[in-house]
C-alpha positions in Angstrom: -203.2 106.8 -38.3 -201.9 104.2 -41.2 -203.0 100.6 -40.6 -199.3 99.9 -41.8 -197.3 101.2 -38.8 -196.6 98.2 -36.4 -195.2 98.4 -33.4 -193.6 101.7 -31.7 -194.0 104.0 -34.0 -198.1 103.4 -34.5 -197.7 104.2 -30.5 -196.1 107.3 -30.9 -198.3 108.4 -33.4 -201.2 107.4 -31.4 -199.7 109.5 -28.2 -198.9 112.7 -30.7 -202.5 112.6 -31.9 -204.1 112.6 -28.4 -201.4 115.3 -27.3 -202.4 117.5 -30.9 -206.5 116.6 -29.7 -206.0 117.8 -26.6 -204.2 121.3 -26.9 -207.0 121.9 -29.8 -209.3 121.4 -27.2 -207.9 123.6 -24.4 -209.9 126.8 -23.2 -207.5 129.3 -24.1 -210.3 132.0 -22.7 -209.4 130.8 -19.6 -206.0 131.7 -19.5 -204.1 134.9 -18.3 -202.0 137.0 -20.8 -198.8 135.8 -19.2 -200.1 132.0 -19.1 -200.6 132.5 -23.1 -197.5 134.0 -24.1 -196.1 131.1 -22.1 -197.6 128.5 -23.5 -197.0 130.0 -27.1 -193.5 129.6 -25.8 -193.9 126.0 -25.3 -196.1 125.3 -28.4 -193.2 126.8 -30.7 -190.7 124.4 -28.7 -192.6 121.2 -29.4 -193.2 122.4 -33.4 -189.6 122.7 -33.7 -189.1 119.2 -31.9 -191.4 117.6 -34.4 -189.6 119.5 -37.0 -186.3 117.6 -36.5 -188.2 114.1 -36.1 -189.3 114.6 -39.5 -186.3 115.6 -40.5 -184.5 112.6 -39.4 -187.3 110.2 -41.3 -186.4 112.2 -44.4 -183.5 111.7 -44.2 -183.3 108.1 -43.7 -186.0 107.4 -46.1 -183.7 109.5 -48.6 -180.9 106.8 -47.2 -182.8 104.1 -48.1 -183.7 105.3 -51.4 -187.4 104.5 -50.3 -188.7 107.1 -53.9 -187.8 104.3 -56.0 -190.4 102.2 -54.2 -192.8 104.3 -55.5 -192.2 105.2 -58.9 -190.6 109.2 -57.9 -187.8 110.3 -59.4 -186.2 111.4 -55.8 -186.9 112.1 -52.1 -188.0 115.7 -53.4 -190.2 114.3 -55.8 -191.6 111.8 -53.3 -193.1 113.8 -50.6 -194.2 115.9 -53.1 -196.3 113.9 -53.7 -197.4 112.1 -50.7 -197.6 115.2 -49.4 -198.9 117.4 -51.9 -195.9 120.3 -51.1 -194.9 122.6 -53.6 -191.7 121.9 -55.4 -189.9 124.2 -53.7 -190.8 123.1 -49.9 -190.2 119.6 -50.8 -186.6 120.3 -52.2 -186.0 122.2 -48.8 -187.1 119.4 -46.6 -184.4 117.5 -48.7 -182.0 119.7 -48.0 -182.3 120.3 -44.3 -182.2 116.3 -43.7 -179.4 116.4 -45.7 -177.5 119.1 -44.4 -178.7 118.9 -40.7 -179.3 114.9 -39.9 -176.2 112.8 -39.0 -175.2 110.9 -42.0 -174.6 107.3 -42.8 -171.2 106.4 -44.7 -171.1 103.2 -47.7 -169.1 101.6 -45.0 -171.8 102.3 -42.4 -170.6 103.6 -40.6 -172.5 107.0 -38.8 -170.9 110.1 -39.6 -172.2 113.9 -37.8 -174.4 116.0 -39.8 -173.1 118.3 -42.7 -173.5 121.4 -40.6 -173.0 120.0 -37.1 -173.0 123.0 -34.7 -176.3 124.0 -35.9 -177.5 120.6 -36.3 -177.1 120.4 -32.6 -179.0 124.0 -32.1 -182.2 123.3 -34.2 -182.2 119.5 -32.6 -182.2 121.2 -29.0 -185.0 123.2 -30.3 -182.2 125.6 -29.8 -183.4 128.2 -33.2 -185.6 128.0 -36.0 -185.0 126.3 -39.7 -185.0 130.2 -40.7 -181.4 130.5 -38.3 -180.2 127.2 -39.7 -181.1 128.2 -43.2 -178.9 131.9 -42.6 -175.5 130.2 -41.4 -175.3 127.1 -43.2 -176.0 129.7 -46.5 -172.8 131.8 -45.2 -171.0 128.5 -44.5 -171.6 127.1 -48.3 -171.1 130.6 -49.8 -167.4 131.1 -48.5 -164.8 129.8 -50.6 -162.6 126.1 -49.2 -159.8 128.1 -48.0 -161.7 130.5 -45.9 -164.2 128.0 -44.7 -160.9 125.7 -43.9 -159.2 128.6 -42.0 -162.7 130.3 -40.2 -165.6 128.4 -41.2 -166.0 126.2 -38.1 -165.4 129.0 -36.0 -168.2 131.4 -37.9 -170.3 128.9 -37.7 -170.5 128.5 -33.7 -170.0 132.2 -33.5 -173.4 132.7 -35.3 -175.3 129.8 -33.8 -174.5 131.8 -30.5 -176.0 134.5 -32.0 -179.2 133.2 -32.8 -179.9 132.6 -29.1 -180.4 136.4 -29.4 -181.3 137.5 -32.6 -184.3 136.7 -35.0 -183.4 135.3 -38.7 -183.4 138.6 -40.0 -180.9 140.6 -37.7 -178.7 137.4 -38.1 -178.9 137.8 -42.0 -177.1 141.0 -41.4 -174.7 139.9 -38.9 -173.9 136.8 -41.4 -173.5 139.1 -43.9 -170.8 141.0 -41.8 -169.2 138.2 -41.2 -168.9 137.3 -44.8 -167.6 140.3 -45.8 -164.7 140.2 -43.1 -164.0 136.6 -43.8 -163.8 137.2 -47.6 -163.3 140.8 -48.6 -163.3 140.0 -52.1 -166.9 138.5 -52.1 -165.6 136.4 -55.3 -166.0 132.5 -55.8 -165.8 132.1 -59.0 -163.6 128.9 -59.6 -165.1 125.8 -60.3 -163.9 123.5 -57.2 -165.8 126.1 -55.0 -169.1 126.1 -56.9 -169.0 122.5 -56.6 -167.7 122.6 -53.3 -171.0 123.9 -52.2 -173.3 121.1 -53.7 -170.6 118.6 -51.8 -169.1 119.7 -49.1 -167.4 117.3 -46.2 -167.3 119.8 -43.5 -165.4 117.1 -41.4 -162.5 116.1 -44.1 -161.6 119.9 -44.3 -161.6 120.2 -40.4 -158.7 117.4 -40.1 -156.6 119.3 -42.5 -157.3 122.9 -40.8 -154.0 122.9 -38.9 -151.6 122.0 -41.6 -153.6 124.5 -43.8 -153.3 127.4 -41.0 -150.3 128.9 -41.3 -150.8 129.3 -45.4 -153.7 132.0 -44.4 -153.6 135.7 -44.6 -152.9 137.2 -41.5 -156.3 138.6 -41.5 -158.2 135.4 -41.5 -156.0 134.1 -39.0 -157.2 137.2 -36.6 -160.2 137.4 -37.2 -161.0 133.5 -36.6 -159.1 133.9 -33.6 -161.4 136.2 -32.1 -164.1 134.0 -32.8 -162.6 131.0 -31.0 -161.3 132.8 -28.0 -163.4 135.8 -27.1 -162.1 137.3 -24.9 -164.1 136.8 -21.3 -164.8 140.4 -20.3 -166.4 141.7 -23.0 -170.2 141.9 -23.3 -171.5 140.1 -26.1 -172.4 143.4 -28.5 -168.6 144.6 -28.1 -167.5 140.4 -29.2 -169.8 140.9 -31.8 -168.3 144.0 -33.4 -164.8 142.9 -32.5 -165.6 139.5 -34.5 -167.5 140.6 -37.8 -165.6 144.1 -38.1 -162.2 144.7 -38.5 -160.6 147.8 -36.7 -159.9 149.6 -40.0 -163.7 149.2 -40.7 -165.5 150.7 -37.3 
């Protein structure tokens, strides 16, 4: 542990160590087939708790602008090399705090995460960064109108989903999704290409019902299905009634 930490977190770090000393140290021989499938269960819930406590120092050390401190360029650049992570892994840690911690306005005042139904998921150790990464990649690929009309209501719908499905099958139900939402799979003009580098989910939310009845009749249906399923059907049938169309099945 750094001689630098003071206070509570050197205690926490200090109880995490033990805890990491003591599982290595368990007689796994011991244990019955159903007693290590459960505690592989448990093992993966604690990973992903530590996952979003790192997240949320990355992100407030990218708040603070703590890089400059040390000579890097940016956060990426910093734990790249405290931490000697690739490039790429260090630009995704970035971008998970970013995305997936609450955020702090100039006023200071404490805003919700970018992305905050899945936010609250991966926090409650709910799914994996690998489900976070598949909807909040649908969420920035639709274009400001559809995300306006549907994209809330997408976003919860596959966050249920995940509770089900692994990342893969959830790729193709995202991709489903995608292809109902926006049929013409284009997003070619420049405010939505830099929409996606800058998106305020929760500005675009306020102006969803003034925007609503300016939306295809199609959207409108199919984000309507989303928000209200209807209570007696069994998830598989929701499913195909959300992502698919009629004229599609």
């Amino acid at each position: 542990m750094s001689e630098l930490m003071v206070g509570g977190s050197a205690v926490t770090v200090d109880l995490l160590e033990a805890a990491v000393a003591g599982a290595q140290e368990l007689s796994l021989s011991a244990l019955s087939p159903v007693a290590l499938t459960a505690l592989l269960g448990e093992y993966e819930l604690v990973s992903r708790g530590l996952d979003t406590a790192r997240r949320h120092l990355v992100a407030e050390i990218d708040r603070r602008g703590v890089a400059g401190e040390y000579a890097a360029t940016s956060t990426a650049d910093l734990l790249a090399q405290r931490l000697l992570l690739t490039r790429t892994e260090a630009c995704a840690r970035v971008r998970q705090a970013r995305e997936l911690a609450p955020r702090v306005a100039l006023t200071g005042e404490v805003l919700p995460a970018l992305f905050v139904h899945v936010a609250a998921a991966v926090d409650a150790a709910a799914m994996s960064l690998a489900h976070a990464k598949v909807i909040t990649k649908l969420r920035s690929d639709l274009p400001a109108q559809v995300d306006a009309a549907c994209g809330d209501a997408a976003e919860k719908f596959l966050v249920g989903q995940a509770a089900q499905l692994n990342p893969t099958q959830l790729g193709h139900v995202a991709q489903r999704l995608q292809a109902t939402l926006d049929p013409d799979g284009t997003l070619t003009e420049q405010k939505d290409q830099e929409r996606k580098r800058h998106a305020d989910r929760a500005e675009r939310s306020r102006t969803q019902t003034s925007r609503w009845a300016d939306r295809p009749a199609r959207w409108r249906l199919q984000a309507g299905r989303l928000l209200h399923p209807r209570a007696d059907r069994d998830p598989q049938t929701h499913l195909r009634s959300a992502v698919c169309p009629p004229s599609t099945r």
